[in-house]
VEXDREN-822065 format. One line per 2 residues: number of its first residue (from 1); their letters; for each residue x, y, z of C-alpha. Coordinates in nm, 3 decimals, always signed. Example, Ala and Ser with C-alpha at 12.3 -4.5 7.8 and 13.67 -1.06 7.14 Angstrom:
1	AS	+1.230 -0.450 +0.780 ~ +1.367 -0.106 +0.714
END
This chain:
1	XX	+8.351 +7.924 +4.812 ~ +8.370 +8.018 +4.461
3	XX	+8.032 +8.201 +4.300 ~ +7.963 +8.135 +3.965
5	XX	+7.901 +8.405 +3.699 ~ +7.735 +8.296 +3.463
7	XX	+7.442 +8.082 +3.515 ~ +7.488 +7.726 +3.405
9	XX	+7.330 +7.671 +3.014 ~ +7.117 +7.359 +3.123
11	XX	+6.858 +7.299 +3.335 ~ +6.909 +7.127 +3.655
13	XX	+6.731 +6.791 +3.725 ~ +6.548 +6.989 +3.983
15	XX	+6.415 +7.247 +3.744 ~ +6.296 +7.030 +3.489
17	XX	+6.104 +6.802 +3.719 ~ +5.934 +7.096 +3.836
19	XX	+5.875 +7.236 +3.527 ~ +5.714 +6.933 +3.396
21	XX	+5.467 +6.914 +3.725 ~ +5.382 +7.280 +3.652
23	XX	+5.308 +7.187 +3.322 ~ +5.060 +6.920 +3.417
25	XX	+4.858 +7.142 +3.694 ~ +4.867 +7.444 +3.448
27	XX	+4.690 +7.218 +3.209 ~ +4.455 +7.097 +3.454
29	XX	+4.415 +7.487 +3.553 ~ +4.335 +7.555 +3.195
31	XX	+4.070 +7.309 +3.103 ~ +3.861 +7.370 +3.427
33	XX	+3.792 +7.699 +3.228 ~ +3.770 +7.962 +3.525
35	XX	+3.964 +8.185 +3.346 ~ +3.695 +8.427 +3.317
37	XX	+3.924 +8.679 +3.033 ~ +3.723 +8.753 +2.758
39	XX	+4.030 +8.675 +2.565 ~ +4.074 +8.333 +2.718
41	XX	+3.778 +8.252 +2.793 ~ +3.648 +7.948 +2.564
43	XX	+3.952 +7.922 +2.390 ~ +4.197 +7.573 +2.407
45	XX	+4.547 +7.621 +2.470 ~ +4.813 +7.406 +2.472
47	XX	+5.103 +7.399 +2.746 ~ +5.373 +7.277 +2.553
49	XX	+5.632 +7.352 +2.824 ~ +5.742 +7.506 +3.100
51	XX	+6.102 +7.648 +3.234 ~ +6.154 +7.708 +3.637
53	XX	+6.416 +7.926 +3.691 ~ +6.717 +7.810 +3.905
55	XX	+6.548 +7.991 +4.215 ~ +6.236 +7.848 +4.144
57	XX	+6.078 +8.216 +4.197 ~ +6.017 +8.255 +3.774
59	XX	+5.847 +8.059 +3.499 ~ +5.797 +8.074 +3.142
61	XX	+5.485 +7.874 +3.008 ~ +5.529 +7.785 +2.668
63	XX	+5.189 +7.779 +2.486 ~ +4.994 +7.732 +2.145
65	XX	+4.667 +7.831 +2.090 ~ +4.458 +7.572 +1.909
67	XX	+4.423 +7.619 +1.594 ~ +4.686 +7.912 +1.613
69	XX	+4.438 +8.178 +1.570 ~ +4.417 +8.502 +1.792
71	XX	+4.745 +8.384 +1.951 ~ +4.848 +8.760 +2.051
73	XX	+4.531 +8.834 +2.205 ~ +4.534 +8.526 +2.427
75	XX	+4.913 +8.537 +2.516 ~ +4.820 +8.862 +2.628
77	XX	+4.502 +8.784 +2.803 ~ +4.700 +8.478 +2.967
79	XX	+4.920 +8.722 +3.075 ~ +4.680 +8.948 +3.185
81	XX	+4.531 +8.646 +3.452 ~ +4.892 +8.513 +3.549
83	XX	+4.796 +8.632 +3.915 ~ +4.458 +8.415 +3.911
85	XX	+4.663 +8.111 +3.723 ~ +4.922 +8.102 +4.015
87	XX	+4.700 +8.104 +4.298 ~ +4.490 +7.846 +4.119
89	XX	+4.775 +7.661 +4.097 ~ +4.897 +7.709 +4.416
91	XX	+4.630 +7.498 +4.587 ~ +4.797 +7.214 +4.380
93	XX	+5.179 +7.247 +4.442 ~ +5.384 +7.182 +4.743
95	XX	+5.649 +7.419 +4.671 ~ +5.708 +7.697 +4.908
97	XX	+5.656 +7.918 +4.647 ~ +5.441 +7.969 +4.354
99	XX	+5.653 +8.105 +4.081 ~ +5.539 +8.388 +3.890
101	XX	+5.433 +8.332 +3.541 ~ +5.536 +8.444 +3.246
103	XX	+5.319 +8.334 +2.919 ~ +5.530 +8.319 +2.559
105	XX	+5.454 +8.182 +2.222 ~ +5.572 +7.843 +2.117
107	XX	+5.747 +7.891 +1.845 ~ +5.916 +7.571 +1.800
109	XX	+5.706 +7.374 +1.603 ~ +5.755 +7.666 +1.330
111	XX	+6.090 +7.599 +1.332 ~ +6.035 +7.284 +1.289
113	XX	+5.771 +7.316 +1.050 ~ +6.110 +7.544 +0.861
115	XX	+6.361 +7.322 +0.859 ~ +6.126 +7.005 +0.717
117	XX	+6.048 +7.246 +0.420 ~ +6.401 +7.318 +0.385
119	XX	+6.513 +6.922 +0.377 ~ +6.203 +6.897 +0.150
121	XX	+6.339 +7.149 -0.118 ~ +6.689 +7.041 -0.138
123	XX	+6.604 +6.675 -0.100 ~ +6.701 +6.557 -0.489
125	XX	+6.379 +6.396 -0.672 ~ +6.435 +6.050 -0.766
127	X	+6.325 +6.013 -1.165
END
């Protein structure tokens, strides 16, 4: 049998369906609000997505603050209470086992936010 590599560049089926249901209890897990980090603590976040890794061991939780203030200090207090998150959310999952978390920035609705002001500022102005 022939090993690969490199690791495949897309997700597999798999991975994404279990990203999106750790999406949905990791939202759940946030609004209950028993984070009890002073830096998380009363503050709305946003899961915007998350990536299982092809083991299933790993995540990365894509988040925005609302409002997009203090985002360091609540990455880092997310970060911080990863530990507490996963066995919160283990009572929810059926996996085998609870990946470990890993709490990043989403930064793709800047880029997005880039690129429209670029299409905006070459777009020619009709007269």
């Amino acid at each position: 049998m022939a090993s690969r590599k490199h690791p495949s560049k897309t997700a597999s089926k798999r991975q994404l369906r279990v990203g999106e249901q750790l999406r949905h209890i990791l939202a759940e897990v946030l609004a209950e609000g028993n984070i009890h980090d002073p830096d998380v603590a009363g503050n709305s976040v946003t899961v915007t997505e998350v990536q299982a890794s092809p083991d299933m061991r790993h995540a990365t939780v894509y988040v925005i603050p609302l409002g997009g203030m203090n985002e360091d200090t609540i990455l880092a207090g997310l970060n911080r209470s990863a530990g507490f998150i996963q066995s919160e959310m283990a009572r929810q999952l059926s996996m085998k086992f609870t990946p470990k978390l890993v709490f990043k920035k989403d930064e793709s609705f800047d880029y997005g936010d880039h690129i429209e002001d670029l299409i905006r500022r070459n777009k020619p102005q009709d007269d």
